[in-house]
N, C-alpha and C positions, 0 to 999 in steps of 0.2 A: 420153678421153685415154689412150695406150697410153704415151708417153715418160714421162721421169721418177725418182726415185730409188722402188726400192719401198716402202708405205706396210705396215703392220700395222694392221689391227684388233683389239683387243684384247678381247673381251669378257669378261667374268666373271661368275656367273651360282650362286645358290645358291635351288634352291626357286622360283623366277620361269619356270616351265615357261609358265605362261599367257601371257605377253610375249615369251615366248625365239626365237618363230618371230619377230615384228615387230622386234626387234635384229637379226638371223640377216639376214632378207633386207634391210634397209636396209643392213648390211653390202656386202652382193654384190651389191646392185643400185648400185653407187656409178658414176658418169660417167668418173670416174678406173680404171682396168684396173691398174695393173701394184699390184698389193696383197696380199696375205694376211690370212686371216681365220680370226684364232684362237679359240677357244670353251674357256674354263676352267671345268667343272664342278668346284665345289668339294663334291664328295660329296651331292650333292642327292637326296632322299628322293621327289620325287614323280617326272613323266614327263619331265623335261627327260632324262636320258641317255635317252632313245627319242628326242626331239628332235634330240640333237644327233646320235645316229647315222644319221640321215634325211638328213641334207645329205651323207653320204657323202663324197668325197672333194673336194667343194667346199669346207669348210672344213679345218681342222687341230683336233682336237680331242684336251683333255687331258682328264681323267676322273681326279682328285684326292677322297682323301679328307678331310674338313671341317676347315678350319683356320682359316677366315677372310679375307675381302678382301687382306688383305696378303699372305698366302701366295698366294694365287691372283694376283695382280700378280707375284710372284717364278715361281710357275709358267707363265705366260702369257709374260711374257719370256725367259725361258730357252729359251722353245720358238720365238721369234722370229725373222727375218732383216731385218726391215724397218729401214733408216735413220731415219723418221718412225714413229711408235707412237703412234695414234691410240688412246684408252681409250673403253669404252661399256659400262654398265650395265646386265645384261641386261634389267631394264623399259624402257628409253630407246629413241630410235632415231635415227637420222641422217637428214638430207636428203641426197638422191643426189650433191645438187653437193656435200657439206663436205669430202672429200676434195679435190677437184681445187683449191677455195677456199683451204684452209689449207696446201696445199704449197706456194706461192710465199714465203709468208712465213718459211717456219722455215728455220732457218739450227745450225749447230753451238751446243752451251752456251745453246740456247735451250727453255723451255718458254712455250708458246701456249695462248691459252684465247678463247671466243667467250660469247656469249650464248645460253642455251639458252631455248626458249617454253616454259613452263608446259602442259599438256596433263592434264585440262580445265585451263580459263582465260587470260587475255588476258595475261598478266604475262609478263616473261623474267627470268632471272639475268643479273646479272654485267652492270656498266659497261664500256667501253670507258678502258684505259687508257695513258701510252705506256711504250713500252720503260723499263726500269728493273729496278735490282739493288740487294734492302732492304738491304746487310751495312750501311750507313751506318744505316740505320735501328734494325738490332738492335742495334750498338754503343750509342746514346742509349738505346733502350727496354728491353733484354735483349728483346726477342722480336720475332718478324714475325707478320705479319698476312697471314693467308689473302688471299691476291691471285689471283682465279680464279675459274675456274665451277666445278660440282656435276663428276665425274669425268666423264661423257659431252661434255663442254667441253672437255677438255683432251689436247693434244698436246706430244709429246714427242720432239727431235731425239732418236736414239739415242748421240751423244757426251754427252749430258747424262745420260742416263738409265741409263749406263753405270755414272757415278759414283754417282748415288743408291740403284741395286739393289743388294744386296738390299732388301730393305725389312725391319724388324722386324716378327715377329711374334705377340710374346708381349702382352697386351691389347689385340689389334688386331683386333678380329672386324670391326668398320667405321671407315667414315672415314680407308681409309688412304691416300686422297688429300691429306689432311693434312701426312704425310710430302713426298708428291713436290710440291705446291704451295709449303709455306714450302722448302723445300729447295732447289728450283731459284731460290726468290727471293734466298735465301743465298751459293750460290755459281754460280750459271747466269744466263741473260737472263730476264725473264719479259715479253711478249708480249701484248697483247688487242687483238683486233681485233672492229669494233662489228657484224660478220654473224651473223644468227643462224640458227644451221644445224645446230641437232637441237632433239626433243621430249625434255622432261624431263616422266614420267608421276606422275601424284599420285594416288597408290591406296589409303592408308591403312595401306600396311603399310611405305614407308620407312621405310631405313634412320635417314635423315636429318631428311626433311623433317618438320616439325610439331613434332620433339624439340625440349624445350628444356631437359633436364636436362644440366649441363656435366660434360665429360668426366672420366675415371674418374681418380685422382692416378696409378693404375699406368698409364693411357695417357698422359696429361704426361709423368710420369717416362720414357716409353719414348721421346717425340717429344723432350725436352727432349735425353736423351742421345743420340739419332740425329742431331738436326739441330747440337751439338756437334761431334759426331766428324766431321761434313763438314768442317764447317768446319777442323777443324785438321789432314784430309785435303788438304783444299786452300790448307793453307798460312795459313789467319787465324786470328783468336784465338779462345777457345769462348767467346763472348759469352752465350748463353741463358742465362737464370735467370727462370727464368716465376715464382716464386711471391714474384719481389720485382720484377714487372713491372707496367704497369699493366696488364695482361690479367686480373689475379689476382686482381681486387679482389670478384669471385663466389665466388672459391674460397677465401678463407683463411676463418679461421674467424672469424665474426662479431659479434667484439666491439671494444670500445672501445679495448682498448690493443692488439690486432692488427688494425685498420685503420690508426691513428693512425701504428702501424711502418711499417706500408705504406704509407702517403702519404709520412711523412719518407722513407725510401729511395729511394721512386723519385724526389722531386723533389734529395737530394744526390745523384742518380748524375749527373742530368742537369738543368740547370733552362731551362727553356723554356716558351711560353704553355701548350701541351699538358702538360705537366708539374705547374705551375703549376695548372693547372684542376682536373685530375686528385686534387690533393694537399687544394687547397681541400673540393671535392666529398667527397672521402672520410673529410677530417676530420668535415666536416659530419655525413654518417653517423653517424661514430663519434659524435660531440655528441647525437644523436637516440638512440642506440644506449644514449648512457650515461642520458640523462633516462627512459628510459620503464623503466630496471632498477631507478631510485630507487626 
């Protein structure tokens, strides 16, 4: 398909030299033509800048020194033209059709996201969900909820993405799809559709995947005040308060009478069965929390 609005590939890529060719050309080999394909080195130590000077004048290549995934999204876009802003991880890679796939559906103020297959294994990320916009949500909960795939998922009209960039980048070495995911569910569309049209790779050295240690208080602190200031960019109220959310009930500190806050707060902000559950559950905790300090 030569028609079209043009699409951007975005990749980003730090130390993933071994993978950076199989991103690289799923990139260019896409069935869709009218595109650009951008390659953000973020100061990468092994052969990936040999890599990425090999494609020549095939790609667009930015060569950044190390700042982290969010800088490399603010570098990558900066250097873009493309209306759609397709993101890929440089271990990841695309199927040829994802491109021609996910342009019918994206539209202005909207971000899009699919199912990625596991590679090794049989599993995908990410449900299929419909259109919908959390502000209603964060007003009851003080927070949203990652609604999306792993970053190699997700598309971005560029009127949306306009308003999100920059991205912060101070505690933001990963995960800064974070940002653009609750964000677009804050004040943009957000989009799933049930295809699944890339490999998401499991190599032992994600960023992501297999972590289960919860994020850093200065990386909350930084998403809590970014995804505020959209919002009162765009005109609504700065609803976030993560550490009086239920999201927070990992991260506060783990006793009896700071759980027990927790559960009262969240259920007077808002009272509903999930709230209700929420507050039950956590009291419980806390009741377990205080019997075994006897």
């Amino acid at each position: 398909m030569t028609s079209g609005p043009l699409v951007t590939i975005l990749i980003n890529n730090y130390n993933y030299g071994r993978f950076l060719t199989d991103a690289i050309d799923s990139a260019l080999n896409q069935t869709y033509r009218n595109l650009e394909v951008i390659v953000v080195d973020d100061g990468s130590t092994d052969d990936s800048p040999e890599i990425v000077a090999s494609y020549g004048n095939r790609i667009i290549s930015v060569l950044k020194e190390n700042g982290g995934q969010a800088s490399a999204f603010n570098a990558g876009f900066a250097a873009s033209r493309g209306e759609i802003i397709c993101l890929l991880d440089s271990d990841d890679s695309f199927d040829a059709c994802k491109v021609e796939r996910v342009v019918p559906h994206c539209r202005p103020g909207s971000m899009l996201y699919h199912p990625l297959r596991l590679e090794p294994g049989p599993g995908v990320f990410a449900p299929h969900v419909v259109p919908r916009n959390f502000y209603r949500f964060a007003r009851q909960f003080r927070f949203v909820p990652y609604i999306g795939s792993p970053t190699s998922g997700l598309v971005i009209h560029r009127e949306l993405a306009l308003r999100l960039m920059p991205l912060p980048t101070q505690h933001v070495r990963s995960s800064a799809d974070d940002f653009i995911v609750r964000g677009a569910g804050l004040i943009g569309e957000v989009i799933g559709i049930p295809d699944v049209l890339g490999n998401y790779r499991v190599h032992g050295e994600n960023a992501w995947y297999g972590t289960q240690a919860p994020k850093s208080r200065e990386f909350i602190g930084q998403l809590e005040t970014y995804l505020n200031q959209k919002l009162v960019e765009a005109g609504k109220a700065p609803v976030i308060d993560f550490y009086r959310s239920l999201y927070a009930e990992v991260f506060v500190t783990q006793n009896p009478a700071a759980l027990a806050r927790l559960a009262f707060s969240v259920l007077s902000h808002h009272f509903s069965f999930f709230t209700l559950k929420f507050t039950l559950r956590t009291l419980a905790q806390a009741g377990r929390r205080a019997m075994t300090s006897v």
